[in-house]
C-alpha positions in Angstrom: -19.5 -23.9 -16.0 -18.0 -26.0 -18.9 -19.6 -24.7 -21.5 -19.4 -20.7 -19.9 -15.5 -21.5 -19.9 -15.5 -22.9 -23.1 -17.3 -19.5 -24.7 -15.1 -17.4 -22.9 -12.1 -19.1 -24.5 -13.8 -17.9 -28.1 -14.0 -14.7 -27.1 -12.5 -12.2 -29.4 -13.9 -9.0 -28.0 -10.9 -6.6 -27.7 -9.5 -8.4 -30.4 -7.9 -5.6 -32.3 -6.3 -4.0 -29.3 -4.5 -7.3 -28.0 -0.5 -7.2 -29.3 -0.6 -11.1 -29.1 -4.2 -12.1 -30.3 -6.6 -13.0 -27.8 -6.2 -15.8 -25.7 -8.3 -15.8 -22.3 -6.7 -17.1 -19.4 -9.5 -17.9 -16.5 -9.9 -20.5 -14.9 -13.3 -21.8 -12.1 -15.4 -24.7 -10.9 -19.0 -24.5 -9.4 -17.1 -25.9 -6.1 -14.9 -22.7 -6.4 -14.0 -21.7 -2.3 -11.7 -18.6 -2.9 -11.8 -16.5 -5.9 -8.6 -14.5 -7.1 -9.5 -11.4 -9.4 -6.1 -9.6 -11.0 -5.5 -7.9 -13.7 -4.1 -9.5 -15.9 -2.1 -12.0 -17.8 1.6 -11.0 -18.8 3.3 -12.8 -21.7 4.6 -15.5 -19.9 1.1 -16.6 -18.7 0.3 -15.9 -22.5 2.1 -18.1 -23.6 1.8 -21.1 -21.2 -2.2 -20.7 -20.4 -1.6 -21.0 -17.1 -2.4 -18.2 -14.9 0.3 -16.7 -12.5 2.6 -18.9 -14.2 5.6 -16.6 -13.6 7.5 -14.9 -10.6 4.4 -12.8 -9.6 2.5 -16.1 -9.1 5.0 -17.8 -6.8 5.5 -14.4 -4.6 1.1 -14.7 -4.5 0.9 -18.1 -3.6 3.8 -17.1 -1.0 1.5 -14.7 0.6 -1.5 -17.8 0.9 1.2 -20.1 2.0 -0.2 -22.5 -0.3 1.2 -25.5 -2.8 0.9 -25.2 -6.3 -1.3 -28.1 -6.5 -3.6 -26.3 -3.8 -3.5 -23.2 -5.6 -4.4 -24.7 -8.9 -7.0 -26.7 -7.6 -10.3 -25.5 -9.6 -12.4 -26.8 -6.5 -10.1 -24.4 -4.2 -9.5 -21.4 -6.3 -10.9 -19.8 -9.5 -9.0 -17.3 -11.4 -10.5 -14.7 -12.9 -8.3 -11.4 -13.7 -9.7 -8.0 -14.9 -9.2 -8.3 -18.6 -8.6 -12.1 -19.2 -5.8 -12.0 -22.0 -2.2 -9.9 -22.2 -3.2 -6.1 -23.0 0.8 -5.0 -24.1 3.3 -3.2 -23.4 3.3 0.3 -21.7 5.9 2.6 -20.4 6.9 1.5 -16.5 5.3 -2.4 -17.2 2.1 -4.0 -19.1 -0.7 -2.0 -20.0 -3.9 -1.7 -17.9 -6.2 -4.5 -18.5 -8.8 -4.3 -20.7 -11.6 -2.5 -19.4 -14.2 -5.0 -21.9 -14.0 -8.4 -19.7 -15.2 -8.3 -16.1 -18.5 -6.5 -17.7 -19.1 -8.3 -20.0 -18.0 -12.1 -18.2 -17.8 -11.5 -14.7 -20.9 -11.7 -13.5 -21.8 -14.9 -15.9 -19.0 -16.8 -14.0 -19.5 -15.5 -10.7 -23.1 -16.8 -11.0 -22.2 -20.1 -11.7 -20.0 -20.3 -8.4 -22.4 -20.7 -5.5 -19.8 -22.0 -2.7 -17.5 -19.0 -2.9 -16.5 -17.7 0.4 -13.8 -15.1 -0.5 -13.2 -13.0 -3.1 -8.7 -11.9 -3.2 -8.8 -8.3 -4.9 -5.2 -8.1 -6.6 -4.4 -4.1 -7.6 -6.0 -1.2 -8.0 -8.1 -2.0 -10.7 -9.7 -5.2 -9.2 -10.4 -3.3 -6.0 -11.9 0.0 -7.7 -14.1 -2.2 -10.1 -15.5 -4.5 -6.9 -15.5 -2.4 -3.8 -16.2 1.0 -5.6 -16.9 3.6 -3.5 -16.0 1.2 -0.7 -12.3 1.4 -1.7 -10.2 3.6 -0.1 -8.1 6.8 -1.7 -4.8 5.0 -2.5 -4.4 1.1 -2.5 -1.9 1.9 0.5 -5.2 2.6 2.2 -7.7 -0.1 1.0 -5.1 -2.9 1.7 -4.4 -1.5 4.9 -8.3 -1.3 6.0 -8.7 -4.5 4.5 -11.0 -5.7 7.6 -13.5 -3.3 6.5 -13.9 -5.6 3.4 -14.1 -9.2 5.4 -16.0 -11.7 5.6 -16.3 -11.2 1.4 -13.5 -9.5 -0.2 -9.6 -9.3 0.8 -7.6 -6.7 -0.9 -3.8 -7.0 -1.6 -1.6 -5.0 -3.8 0.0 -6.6 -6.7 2.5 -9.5 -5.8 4.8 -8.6 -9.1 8.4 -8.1 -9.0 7.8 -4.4 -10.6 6.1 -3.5 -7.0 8.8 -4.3 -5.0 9.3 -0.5 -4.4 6.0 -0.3 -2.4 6.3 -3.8 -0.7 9.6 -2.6 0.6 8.2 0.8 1.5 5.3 -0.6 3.2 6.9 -3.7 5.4 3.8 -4.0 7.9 1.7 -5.7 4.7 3.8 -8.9 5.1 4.3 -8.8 8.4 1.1 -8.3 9.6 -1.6 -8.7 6.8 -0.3 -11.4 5.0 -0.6 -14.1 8.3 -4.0 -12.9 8.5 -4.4 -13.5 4.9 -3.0 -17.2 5.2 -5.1 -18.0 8.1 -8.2 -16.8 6.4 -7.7 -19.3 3.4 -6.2 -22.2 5.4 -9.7 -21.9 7.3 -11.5 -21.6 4.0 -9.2 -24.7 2.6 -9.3 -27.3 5.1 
C-alpha cells in the first residue's frame, strides 16, 4: 500500500488542467474498515494535504458522530475522492472532479484493502461512478433508498456548506438517515 500511495502522490496525469498543480490527496491502509469516496479536494485541503480539512469535513464527521482522531485513523477510514487533487473554480462552486483518477487508481487501491466493510458514497458523482445503473434518478432518490445499497455502499449527499439549500429542503436525511448512518459505523468501529 506504501509504495501504491507513494506513486499516486507522483502522479501528474491531469496535470495541465489542474489551476494549482497536482497534488493528490488520498489517504488508506490494508486494515482500512470504512472507505469514504468524494469528489474532491477544495483549496483548503490543497493546501494543508489533509483531506476534509475544512467546514465540509467537520459537518461529515458530524454526520458519523466520530472524533477527528477516529476519522483520521488510516486503520478506520481510507480516503479516496473522485479526482484526488483540486480541479478549479466553476460558476456556483469547484469544478467537477477529474474524470482521469478513480479509473485509472481506484481499483489499484481498493485491491490492496481486503478488510473493508463499507464503502460512504459522497455526491453524485461518487454514487453514479460506483452504483451505476443501481443509482437512482436524482441523488434525492439514491440517498433516500440508501438500504437498497447496504450491507456495501451508503450514499449521502455532499456535507458542504454550498448544499445547505438541499439539506434544509430535505430535513428527514438528518433526522432519520444520518442515526442509521452513525450506527452502521460505530458497529463497524468498535
Amino acid at each position: 500500500m506504501k509504495k501504491l500511495l507513494d506513486k499516486i502522490s507522483q502522479c501528474t496525469i491531469c496535470k495541465a488542467h489542474l489551476p494549482l498543480g497536482p497534488r493528490p490527496v488520498v489517504t488508506a491502509h490494508a486494515d482500512s474498515k470504512i472507505i469514504i469516496i468524494g469528489q474532491a479536494p477544495g483549496t483548503k485541503v490543497h493546501n494543508s494535504g489533509t483531506p476534509w480539512d475544512d467546514q465540509s469535513g467537520k459537518k461529515l464527521r458530524q454526520w458519523l458522530d466520530v472524533s477527528d482522531a477516529d476519522f483520521y485513523d488510516t486503520k478506520n477510514f481510507a480516503i479516496m475522492p473522485m479526482g484526488f487533487c483540486y480541479p478549479g473554480k466553476g460558476k456556483t462552486g469547484d469544478l467537477p472532479p477529474r474524470k482521469e483518477c478513480a479509473p485509472e487508481w481506484h481499483d489499484a487501491v481498493l485491491k490492496h484493502m481486503p478488510k473493508v466493510e463499507l464503502v460512504i458514497l459522497i455526491g453524485a458523482y461518487a454514487q453514479k461512478y460506483y452504483l451505476k445503473d443501481e443509482a437512482k434518478r436524482t441523488l434525492t432518490e439514491t440517498v433516500g433508498d440508501y438500504k437498497a445499497y447496504l450491507p456495501k455502499y451508503f450514499p449521502v449527499p455532499h456535507p458542504s456548506p454550498t448544499n445547505r439549500f438541499w439539506r434544509s429542503k430535505n430535513p428527514w436525511f438528518e433526522l432519520t438517515i444520518v442515526p442509521e448512518l452513525q450506527k452502521v459505523v460505530k458497529q463497524i468501529l468498535k
